[in-house]
N, C-alpha and C positions, 0 to 999 in steps of 0.2 A: 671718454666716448661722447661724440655731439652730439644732441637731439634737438628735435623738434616738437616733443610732447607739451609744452607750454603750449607754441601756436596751436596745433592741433585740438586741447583742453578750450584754450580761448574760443577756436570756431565754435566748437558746441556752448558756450558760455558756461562750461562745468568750473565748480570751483577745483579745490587740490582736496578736500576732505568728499565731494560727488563725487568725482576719481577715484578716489582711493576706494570708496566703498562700492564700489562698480567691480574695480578688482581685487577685494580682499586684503588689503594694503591697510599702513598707516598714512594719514596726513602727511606725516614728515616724511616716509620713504618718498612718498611724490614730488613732494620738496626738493629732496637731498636728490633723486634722477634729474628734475629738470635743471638745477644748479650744478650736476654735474659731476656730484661729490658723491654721487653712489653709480654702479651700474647695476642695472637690474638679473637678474641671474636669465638664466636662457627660458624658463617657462614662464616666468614673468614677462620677460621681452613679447614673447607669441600672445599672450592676453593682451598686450598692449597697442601691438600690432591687429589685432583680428576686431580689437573694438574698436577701432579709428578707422577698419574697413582698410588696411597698408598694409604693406610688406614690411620687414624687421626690418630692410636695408631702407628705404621709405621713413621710416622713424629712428633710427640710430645710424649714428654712422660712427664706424671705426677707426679711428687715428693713432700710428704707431707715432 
């Protein structure tokens, strides 16, 4: 799944560990979403969405 939560994190100049503790996360989950190598489960995605002020499809995008 693509995202865009790097750019987004970079606007606000948050690092991956201010993020994460924003949402309850670790460091590395924030890591392993914007690399690509995790998806974030579906209530995780809506915190991520609703704190960047987006929509889920705005921050993720789905690629079959």
């Amino acid at each position: 799944m693509k995202n865009n939560l790097r750019e987004l994190r970079a606007m606000r100049k948050w690092s991956q560990g201010a993020l994460a503790d924003a949402l309850g996360v670790s460091r590395q989950t924030i890591n392993a979403i914007e690399t690509e190598k995790y998806d974030p489960s579906l209530p995780l995605a809506f915190k991520i969405a609703r704190l960047f002020e987006q929509t889920i499809e705005e921050v993720f995008d789905y690629i079959e």
